[in-house]
N, C-alpha and C positions, 0 to 999 in steps of 0.2 A: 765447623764446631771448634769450641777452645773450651780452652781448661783453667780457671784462674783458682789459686787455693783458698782457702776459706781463712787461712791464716799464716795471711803475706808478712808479720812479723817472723817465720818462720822458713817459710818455702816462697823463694821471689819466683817474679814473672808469669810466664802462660805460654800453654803450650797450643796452638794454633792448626788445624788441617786446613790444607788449601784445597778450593771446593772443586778448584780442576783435577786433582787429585781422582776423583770419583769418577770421572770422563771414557778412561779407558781402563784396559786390563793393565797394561804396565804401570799407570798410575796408583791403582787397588794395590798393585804388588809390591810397589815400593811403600805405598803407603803402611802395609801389612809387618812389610821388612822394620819402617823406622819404629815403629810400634813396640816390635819384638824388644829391640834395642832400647827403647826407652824402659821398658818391663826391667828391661836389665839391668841397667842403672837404677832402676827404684829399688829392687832386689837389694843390691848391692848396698846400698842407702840405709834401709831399713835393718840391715842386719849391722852398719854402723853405728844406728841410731839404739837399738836395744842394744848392742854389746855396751853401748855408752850408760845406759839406762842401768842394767846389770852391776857397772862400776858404781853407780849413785847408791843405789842399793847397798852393797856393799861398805861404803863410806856412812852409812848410816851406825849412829849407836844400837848394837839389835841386843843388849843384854835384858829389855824388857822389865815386867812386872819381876821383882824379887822374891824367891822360894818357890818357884814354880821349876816342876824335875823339868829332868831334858824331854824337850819335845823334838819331833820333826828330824829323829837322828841326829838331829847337831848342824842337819843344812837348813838352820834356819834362812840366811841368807839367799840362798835357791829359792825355797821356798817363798821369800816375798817376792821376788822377783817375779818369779812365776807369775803368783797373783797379780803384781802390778802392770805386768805384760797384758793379762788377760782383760783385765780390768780396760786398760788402755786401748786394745784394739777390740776390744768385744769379742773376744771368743774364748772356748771353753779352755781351763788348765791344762787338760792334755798337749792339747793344741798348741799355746803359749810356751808350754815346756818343750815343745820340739823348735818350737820358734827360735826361744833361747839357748837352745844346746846347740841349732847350724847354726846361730851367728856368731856366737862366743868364738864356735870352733874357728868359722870360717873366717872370720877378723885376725886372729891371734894365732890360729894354729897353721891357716892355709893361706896367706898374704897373697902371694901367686893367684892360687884361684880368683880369691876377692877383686883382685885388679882387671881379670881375663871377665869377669859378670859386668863390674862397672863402666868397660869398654864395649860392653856388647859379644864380645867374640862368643859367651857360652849363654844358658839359659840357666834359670834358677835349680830345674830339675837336673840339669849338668851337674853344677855343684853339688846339691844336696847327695847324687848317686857319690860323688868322693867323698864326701863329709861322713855318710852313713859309714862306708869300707873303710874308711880313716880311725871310726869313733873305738873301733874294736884293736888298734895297733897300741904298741907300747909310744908312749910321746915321742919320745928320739928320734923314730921311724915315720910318723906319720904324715909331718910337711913336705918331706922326699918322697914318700909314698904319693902325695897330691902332684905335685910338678910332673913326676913320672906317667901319672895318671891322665895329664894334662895332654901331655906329647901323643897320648894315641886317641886324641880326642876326632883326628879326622882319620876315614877310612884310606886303604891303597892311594885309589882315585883322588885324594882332596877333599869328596864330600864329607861334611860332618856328621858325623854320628848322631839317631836321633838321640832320646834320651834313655829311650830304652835299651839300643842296642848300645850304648854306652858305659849304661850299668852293668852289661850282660859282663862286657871288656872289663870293667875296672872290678869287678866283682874275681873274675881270673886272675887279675894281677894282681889283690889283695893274697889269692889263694897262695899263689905263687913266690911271692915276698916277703908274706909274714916270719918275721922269726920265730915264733912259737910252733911245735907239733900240732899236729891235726886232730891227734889224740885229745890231748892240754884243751887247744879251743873246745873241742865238743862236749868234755864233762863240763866245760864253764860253760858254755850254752845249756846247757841240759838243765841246769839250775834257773831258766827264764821261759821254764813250761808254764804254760799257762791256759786258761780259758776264758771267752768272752763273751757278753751279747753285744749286741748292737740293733738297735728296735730302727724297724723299714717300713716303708708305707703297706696301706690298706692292712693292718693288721699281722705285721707278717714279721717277725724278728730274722737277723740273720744269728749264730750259732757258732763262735770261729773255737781253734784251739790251734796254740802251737806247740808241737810234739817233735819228738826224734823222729828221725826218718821214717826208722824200721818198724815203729810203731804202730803211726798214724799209716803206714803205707799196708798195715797187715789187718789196722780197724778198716780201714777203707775196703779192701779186697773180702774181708767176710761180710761189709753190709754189700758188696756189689754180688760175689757170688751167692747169699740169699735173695738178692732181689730177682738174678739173673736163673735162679730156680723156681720161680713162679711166673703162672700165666694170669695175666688180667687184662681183662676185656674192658676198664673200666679206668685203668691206672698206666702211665707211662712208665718206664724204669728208672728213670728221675724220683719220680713220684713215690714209688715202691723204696727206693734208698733214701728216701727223707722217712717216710715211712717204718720202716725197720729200725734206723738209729732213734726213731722216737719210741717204738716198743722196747728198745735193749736199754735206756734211759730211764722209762718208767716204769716195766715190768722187769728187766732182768732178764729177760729170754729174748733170742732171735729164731733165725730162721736156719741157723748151723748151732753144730755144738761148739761148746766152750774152746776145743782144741782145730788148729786146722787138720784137712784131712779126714774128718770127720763126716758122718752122713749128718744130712740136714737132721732138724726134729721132725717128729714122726707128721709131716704133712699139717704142720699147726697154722692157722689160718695167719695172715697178717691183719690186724686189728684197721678198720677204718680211722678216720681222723677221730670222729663222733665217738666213737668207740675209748681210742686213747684219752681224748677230753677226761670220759667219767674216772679216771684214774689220778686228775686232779684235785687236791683238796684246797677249796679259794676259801678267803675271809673276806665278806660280803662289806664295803664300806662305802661311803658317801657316793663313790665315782659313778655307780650306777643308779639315776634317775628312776624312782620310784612306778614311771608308767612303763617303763622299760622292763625292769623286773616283775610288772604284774602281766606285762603282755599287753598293756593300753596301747603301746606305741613302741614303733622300731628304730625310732632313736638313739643313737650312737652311747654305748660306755665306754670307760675309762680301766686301761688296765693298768695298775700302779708299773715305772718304770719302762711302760713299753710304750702307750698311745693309746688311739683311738681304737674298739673292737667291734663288731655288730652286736645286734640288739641279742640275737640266736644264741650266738656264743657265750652272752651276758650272763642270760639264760639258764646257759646251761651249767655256768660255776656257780652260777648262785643257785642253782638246786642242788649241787651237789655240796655246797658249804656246811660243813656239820656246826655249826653256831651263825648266827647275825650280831652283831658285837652293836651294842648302845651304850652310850655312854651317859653316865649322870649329872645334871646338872642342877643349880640352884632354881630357886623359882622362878628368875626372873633369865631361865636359858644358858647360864653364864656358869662352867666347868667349876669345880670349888674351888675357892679361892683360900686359899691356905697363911698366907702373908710372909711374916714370918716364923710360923710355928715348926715349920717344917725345912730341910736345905734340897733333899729330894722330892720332886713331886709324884703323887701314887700313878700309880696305872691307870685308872682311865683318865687324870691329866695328860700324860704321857700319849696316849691315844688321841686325845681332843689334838695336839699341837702336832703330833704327824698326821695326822688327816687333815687340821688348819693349813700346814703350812707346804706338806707335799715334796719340800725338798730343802736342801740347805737355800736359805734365804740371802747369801750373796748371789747380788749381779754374776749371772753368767754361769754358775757354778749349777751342775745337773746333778749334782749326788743325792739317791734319792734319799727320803723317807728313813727306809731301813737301815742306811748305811750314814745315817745322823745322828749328832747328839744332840740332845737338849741342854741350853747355854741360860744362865741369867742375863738380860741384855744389860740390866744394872749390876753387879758383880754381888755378889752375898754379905759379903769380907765387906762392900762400901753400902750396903742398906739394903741391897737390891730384895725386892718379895718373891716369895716363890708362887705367882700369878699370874694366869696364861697371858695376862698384856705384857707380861715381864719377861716370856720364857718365849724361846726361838728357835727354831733348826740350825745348827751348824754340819759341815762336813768336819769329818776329825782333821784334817790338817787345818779348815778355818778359825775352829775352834781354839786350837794350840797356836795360831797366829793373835787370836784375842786375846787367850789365857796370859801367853806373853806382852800384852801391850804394846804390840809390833803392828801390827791393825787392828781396827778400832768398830765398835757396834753402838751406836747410840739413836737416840730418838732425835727427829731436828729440831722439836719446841719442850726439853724435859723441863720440867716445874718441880723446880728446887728451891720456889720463894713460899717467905708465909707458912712454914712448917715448925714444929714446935721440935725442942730438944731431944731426938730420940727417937720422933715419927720418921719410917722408912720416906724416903723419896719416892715422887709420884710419878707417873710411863706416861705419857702423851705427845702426840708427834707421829709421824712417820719414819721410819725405821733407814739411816744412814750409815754406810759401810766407809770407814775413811782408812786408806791405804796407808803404807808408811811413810811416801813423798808427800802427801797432802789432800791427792784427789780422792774427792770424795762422789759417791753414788747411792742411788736409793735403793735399797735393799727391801725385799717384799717375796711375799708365799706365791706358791706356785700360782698361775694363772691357768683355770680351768674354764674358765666363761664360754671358750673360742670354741671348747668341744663341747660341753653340756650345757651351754646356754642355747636360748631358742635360734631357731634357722634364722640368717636373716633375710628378708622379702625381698623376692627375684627382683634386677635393677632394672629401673624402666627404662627405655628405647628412647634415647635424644637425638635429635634429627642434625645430621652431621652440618656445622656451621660454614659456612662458604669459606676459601681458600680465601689466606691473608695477600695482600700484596706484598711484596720483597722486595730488596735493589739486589738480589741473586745471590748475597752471599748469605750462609748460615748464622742465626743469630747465638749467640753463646748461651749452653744451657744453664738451666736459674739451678749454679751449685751453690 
């Protein structure tokens, strides 16, 4: 197998396995090993390559459209970068933002490390566990905090450290070096409590939060010891403490009183799943399939921000929805179109473009619905109508990257000819999102086809084609 890049103006040469390689175990092993080491040097690469990216960014004029307050705290520069990271490698802002905070660091702040990945000696997880313990030191200390970090990268014996019990080490010797009290650090932690979801297959969210110790160690211990006071023949204690923290969430009661040391309540049942459902209140919209909701068919709905849920469940929020929300349209289907009579659009526009569009409409970016705003793609101030072909999802940080003229939202064919002195400009086209370097991508509403569109027909059985002949070596895959 070989590796040739798709863009040798950039990345020379090819990387080649030899097919004797494959033959025996020490072959596999080294093969395994040079692998490692390559990962490492890309590693290493990439975080020179975005910290370079980062400087472009920065060298950029970002003072933007004129009269526009401060957006984005003033990191506008982060901020694009971010984007253009994200943008760049296809994956979410979160994501890209961690990307860009180990490289920056690790270019500029930990040279040492950087050198020890692009030789091979460590693995990317290596570095990032000193980069995380780094990120929280005063700057002065932190490059010396890495080298020293460095030195006890291998065990007694010589062996290396994997990467966990590495973090475990450098995590001690952050505790241990920092010049700041332990007190100081923890109220400055305490200020980065927080909670999250994060949506899982079949239906199922995870639920995280990060809390003080003392806290979360004392919520934990009254959902264990009420679950740990009940018997079920039906339920594991897993189950019972997922259970509990969803009654104390939506009812407000558990399975102890409010104080520890406390006797339980007076033998109160723990509510089934079914049960805690009906304590939901949903707003019934497009995502659930009309045969769905009547019971025709147990085909899959859509729960805004999470995924995919059963038909049952669909079910059962949409009987329990105290309104079905419809939205009015002109006669020929089409949300009212206001032009310019109006700068904000009414409410059920507003409803028509978050159920149209489902999430901020840049490439990549998962913010849903809820947590959007509604943008002019043409600007107000330049003609733009206040008209669902004109109006978009943004996430608020995309949005304050438009509003500033720092990146860009436009249609790829707008028709700006043949218009009379005074007539707004006309939307047509599909929807481009252009960064502040240049690259541009097509911007578009949520794709919902894959889950409420029809099943597609089970693939037919093709009768396996006869073995090609070879001269034995591996031919190179079509990258």
């Amino acid at each position: 197998m070989a590796f040739t890049s798709r863009h040798p103006e950039a990345l020379h040469g090819f990387i080649e396995l030899d097919p004797r390689t494959l033959d025996t175990p020490a072959g596999v092993a080294k093969g395994l090993r040079a692998l490692a080491e390559f990962e490492a040097f890309s590693a290493s690469l990439r975080a020179l390559l975005v910290d370079r990216q980062n400087q472009h960014v920065a060298d950029q004029p970002l003072e933007g459209r004129k009269g526009q307050p401060e957006r984005l705290g003033g990191e506008v520069a982060h901020a694009a970068a971010v984007s253009e990271i994200a943008a760049l490698q296809n994956t979410s802002e979160a994501a890209a933002a961690r990307t860009l905070n180990f490289s920056v660091a690790l270019v500029n702040t930990h040279p040492a490390l950087h050198e020890a990945l692009a030789a091979g000696d460590i693995t990317e997880s290596h570095a990032r566990a000193v980069v995380d313990q780094a990120a929280t030191l005063p700057e002065r200390a932190a490059e010396a905090f890495g080298i020293e970090a460095l030195a006890r990268l291998r065990a007694r014996k010589g062996r290396i450290r994997t990467p966990g019990e590495f973090r475990s080490v450098v995590r001690d010797l952050r505790e241990r070096l920092h010049p700041e009290s332990i007190t100081r650090r923890r109220e400055a932690a305490r200020e980065d409590r927080r909670v999250w979801l994060q949506p899982d297959e079949d239906g199922m969210c995870v639920l995280s939060a990060l809390l003080p110790a003392e806290t979360a160690r004392a919520a934990y211990e009254r959902i264990d010891g009420a679950a740990r006071d009940r018997d079920s023949e039906h339920r594991t204690l897993q189950q019972l403490r997922a259970d509990i923290l969803l009654q104390l969430c939506l009812t407000g009661r558990g399975g102890e009183g409010p104080r520890s040391g406390e006797a339980p309540l007076s033998g109160e049942p723990i509510p089934s799943l079914e049960q805690l459902l009906s304590r939901i209140t949903a707003e019934v919209v497009v995502h659930i399939p009309l045969a769905v909701a009547l019971g025709a068919s147990d085909d899959v709905a859509h729960l805004d921000g999470s995924g995919v849920i059963d038909a049952t469940t669909a079910r059962l929020l949409a009987a329990a929805a105290p309104t079905w929300q419809r939205l009015f349209t002109d006669d020929e289907g089409v949300p009212v179109k206001l032009g310019r009579s109006t700068y904000r659009p009414p409410a059920g526009l507003v409803r028509f473009i978050q159920y149209r569009d489902g999430k901020c409409v840049v490439p990549g970016c998962t913010a849903a619905a809820r947590r959007s705003e509604i943008d002019h793609t043409i600007e107000w101030q330049d003609g733009g109508a206040t008209n669902a072909e004109n109006l978009a999802l943004l996430c608020t940080k995309h949005h304050a990257l438009k509003s500033l003229a720092v990146f860009h939202l436009r249609r790829s064919m707008p028709d700006h000819g043949g218009r009379h002195i005074g007539e707004p400009p006309k939307v047509s086209g599909d929807l481009v999102w252009k960064s502040l370097l240049g690259e541009e991508y097509p911007a578009e509403p949520a794709d919902r086809t894959h889950i409420l569109g029809p099943r597609p027909a089970a693939p037919t059985a093709v009768p396996a084609a006869p073995p090609a002949h070879t001269s034995g070596a591996c031919a190179p895959p079509p990258f």
